[in-house]
C-alpha positions in Angstrom: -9.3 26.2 -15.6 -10.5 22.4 -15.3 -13.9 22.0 -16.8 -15.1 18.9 -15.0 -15.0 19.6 -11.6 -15.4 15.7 -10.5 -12.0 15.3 -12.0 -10.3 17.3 -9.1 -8.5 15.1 -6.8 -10.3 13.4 -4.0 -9.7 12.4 -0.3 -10.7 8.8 -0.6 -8.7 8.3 -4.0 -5.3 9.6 -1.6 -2.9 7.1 0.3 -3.0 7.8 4.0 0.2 9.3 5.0 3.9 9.7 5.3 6.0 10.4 8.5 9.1 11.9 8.4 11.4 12.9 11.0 15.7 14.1 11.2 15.5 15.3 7.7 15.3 18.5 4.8 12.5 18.6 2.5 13.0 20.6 -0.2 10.8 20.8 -3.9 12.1 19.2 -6.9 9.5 20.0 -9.9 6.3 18.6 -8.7 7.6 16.1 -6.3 9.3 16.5 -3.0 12.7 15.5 -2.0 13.9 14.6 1.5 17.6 14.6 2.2 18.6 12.8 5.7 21.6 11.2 5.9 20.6 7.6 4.6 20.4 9.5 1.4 17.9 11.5 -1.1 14.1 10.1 -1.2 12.2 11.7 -4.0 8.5 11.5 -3.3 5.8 12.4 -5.2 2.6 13.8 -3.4 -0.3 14.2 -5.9 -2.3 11.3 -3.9 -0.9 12.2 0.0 -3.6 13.1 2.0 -1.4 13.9 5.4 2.3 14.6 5.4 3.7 14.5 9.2 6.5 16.0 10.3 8.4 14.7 12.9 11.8 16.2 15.1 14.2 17.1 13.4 12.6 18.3 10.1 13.2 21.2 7.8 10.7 22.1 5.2 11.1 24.7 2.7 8.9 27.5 1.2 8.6 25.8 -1.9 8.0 22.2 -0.4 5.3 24.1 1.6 3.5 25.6 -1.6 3.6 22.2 -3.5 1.8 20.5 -0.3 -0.9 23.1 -0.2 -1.0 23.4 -4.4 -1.8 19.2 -3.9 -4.3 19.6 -1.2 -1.9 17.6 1.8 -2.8 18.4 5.4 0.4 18.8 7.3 0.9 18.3 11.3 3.7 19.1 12.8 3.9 16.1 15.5 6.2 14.5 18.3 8.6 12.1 18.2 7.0 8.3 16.7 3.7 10.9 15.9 2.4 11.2 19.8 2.7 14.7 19.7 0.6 17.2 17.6 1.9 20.8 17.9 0.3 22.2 14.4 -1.3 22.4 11.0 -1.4 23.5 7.6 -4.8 23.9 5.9 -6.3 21.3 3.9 -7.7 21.5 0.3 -10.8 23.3 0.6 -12.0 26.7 1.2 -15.3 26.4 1.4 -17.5 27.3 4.4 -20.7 25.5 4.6 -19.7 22.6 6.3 -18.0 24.8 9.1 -21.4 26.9 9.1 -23.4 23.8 9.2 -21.3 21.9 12.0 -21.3 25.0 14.1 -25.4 25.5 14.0 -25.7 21.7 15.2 -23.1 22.3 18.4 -24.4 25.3 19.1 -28.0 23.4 19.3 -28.5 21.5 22.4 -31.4 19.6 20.7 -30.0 19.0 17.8 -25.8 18.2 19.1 -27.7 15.2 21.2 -28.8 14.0 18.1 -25.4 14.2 16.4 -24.1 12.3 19.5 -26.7 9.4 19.1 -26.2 8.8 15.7 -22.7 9.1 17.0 -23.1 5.8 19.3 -25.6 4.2 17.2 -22.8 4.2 14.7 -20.6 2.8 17.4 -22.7 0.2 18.4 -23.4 -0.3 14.8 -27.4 -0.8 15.7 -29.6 1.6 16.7 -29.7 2.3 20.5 -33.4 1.5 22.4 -35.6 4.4 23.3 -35.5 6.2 27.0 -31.6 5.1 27.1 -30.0 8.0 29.3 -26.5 9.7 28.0 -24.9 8.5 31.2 -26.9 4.7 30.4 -25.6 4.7 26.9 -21.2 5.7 27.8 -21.8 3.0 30.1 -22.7 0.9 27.3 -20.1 2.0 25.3 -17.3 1.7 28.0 -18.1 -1.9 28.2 -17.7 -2.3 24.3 -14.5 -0.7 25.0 -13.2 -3.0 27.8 -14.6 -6.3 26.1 -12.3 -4.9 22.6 -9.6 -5.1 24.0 -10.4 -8.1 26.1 -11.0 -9.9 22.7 -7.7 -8.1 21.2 -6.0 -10.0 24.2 -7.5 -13.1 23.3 -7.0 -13.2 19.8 -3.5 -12.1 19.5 -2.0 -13.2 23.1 -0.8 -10.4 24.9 -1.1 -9.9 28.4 -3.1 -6.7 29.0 -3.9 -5.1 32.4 -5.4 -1.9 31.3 -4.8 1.2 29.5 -2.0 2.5 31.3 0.4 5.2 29.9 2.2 8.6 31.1 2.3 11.4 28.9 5.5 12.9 29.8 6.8 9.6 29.1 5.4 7.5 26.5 8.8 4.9 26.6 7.8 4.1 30.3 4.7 2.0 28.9 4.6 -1.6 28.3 4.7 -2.5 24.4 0.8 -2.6 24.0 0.1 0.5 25.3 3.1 2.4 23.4 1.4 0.5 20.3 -2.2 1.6 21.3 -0.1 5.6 21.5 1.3 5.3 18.5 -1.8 3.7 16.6 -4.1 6.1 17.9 -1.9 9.1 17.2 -2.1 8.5 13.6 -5.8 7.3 13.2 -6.0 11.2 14.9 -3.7 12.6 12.6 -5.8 10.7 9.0 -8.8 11.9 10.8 -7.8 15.2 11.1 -6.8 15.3 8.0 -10.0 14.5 6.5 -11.9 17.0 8.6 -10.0 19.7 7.5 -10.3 18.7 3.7 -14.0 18.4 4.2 -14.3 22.0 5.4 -14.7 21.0 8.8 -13.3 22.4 12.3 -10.9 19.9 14.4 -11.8 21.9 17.5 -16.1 22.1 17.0 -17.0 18.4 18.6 -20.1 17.2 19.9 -19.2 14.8 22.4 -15.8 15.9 23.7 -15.5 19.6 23.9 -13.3 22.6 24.9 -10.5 21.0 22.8 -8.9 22.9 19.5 -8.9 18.9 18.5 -12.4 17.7 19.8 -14.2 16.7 16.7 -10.8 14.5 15.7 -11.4 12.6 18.8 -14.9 12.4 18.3 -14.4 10.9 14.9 -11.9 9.0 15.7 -13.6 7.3 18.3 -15.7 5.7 15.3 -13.0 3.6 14.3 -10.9 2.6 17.1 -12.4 -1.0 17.5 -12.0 -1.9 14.2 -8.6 -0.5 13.4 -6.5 0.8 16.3 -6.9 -1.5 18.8 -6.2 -4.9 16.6 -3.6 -3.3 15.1 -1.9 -2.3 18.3 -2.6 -5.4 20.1 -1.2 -7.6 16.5 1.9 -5.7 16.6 2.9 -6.4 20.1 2.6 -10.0 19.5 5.6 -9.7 17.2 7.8 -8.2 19.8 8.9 -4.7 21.7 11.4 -3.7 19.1 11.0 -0.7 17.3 7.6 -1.1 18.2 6.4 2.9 17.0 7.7 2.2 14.0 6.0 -1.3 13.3 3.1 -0.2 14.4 3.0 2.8 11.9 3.7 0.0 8.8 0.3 -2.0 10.4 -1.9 0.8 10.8 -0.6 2.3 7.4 -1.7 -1.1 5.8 -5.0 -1.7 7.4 -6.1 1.7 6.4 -5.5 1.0 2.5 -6.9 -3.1 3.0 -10.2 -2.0 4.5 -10.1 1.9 3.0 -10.5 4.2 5.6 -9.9 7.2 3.8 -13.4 6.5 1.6 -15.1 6.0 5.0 -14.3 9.2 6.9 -16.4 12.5 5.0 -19.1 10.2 3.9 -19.6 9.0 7.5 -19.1 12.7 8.7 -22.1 13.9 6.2 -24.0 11.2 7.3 -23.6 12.2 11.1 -24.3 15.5 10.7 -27.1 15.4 7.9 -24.8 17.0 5.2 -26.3 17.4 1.8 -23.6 18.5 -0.5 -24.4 21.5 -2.8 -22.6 21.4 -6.2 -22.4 25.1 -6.4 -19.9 25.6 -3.2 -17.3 23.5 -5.5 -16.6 27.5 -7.4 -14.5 28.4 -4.6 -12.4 26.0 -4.4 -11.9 26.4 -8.2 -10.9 30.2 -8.0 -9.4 31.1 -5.3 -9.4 34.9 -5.8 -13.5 34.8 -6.1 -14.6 38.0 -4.0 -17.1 36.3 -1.1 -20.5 37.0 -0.3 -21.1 39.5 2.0 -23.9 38.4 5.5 -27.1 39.7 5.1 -29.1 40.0 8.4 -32.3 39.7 6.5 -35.1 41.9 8.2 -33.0 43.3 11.0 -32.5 47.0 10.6 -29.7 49.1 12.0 -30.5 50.5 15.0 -33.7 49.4 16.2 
């Protein structure tokens, strides 16, 4: 049993993640192994925060218990990552974040608070006083529009609009399959770090009725400062293989200006979490019996 609990393993200490896709991953000690037909990759995943799994993948019982054992979120995705089908749990079982996240949506008072600190973080200033919600996405449409105006600009790539078809992602023009396959996996490293947080993908404050809204709603924090350069910088060095390029840039950006250190701490701050020391048990022993609800006051049957 580890004595120092701030020497377990930590989400902004991991790399961001791995796709893999037409292959078998199997275990090999405490490392994985993926055969495909270029050959055998051994990869070790003490560090991997998300693991995604592409067509065409295999993955073992044993490959599966090493992942969880190392705390790695898995999603099963698409092809080039524009899919997400599923996930594996992340490294904690703790619940007060859940509880917490879930009284503040459930609050109508306090969930428009969440979503102005939301947009305030946005903005990156504080938003003036008597600004309606409708005011303030106008606001934050034209941020939008003017990123990827500048994007444009900066990088010189004709762009006439977010324009893309779901049932067929190849039909795009190179920008916007960039912009797809960016924002897929700023989804997927978001995710990721919800989950390890002991948070719920699907509780979100300003989109909603999604098992995924909170992702987006995170997400959304960063898109101006990661996705959208990225995308637009990529397509400026041509259309081929432009998924894949695109994945190297975003996978690069998000160790240069560490993402993964951003995420949970920006999540706490949003929803006014103050960490208690004493939840870190549970994830320590994970046969600990749980406490049982106590309704306090209320008495059976009156």
């Amino acid at each position: 049993m580890m004595d120092d609990l701030h020497l377990l393993p930590k989400l902004r200490d991991s790399l961001s993640y791995l796709y893999i896709e037409h292959a078998v991953i199997e275990r090999d000690k405490s490392a994985l192994l993926v055969l495909q037909q270029t050959g055998r990759t051994l990869l070790p995943i003490a560090n991997l925060c998300l693991l995604l799994l592409g067509p065409g993948t295999s993955l073992t019982h044993a490959a599966v218990v090493l992942l969880a054992q190392n705390g790695t979120s898995v999603v099963w995705a698409g092809e080039d990552a524009n899919k997400f089908y599923a996930q594996g749990n992340g490294e904690t079982r703790r619940a007060a974040h859940l509880l917490k996240q879930a009284e503040l949506v459930c609050d109508p008072h306090a969930r428009l608070e969440v979503v102005m600190r939301m947009y305030e973080m946005r903005f990156g200033y504080p938003l003036e006083a008597g600004l309606s919600l409708e005011q303030i996405r106008g606001k934050e449409g034209a941020r939008v529009r003017n990123a990827y105006a500048e994007a444009s600009r900066k990088f010189g790539v004709k762009w006439q609009g977010r324009k893309y078809d779901r049932s067929n992602w190849a039909n795009a023009d190179p920008v916007n399959r960039a912009l797809s396959a960016a924002n897929a996996l700023l989804n997927g490293i978001c995710h990721a770090a919800i989950v390890s947080g002991g948070y719920s993908p699907g509780l979100g404050f300003l989109h909603t009725r999604l098992h995924l809204s909170f992702v987006y709603d995170i997400a959304d924090l960063y898109k101006t400062e990661f996705t959208i350069p990225a995308a637009f910088y990529t397509a400026a060095q041509g259309s081929e293989k432009i998924e894949k390029r695109t994945r190297e840039t975003c996978r690069e950006l998000f160790r240069q200006e560490k993402l993964l250190r951003r995420i949970l701490p920006d999540i706490d701050r949003l929803l006014h979490i103050e960490d208690r020391n004493e939840y870190n048990v549970l994830d320590e022993d994970l046969s600990l019996p749980v406490d049982w609800w106590q309704p306090g006051e209320i008495v059976p049957g009156e």
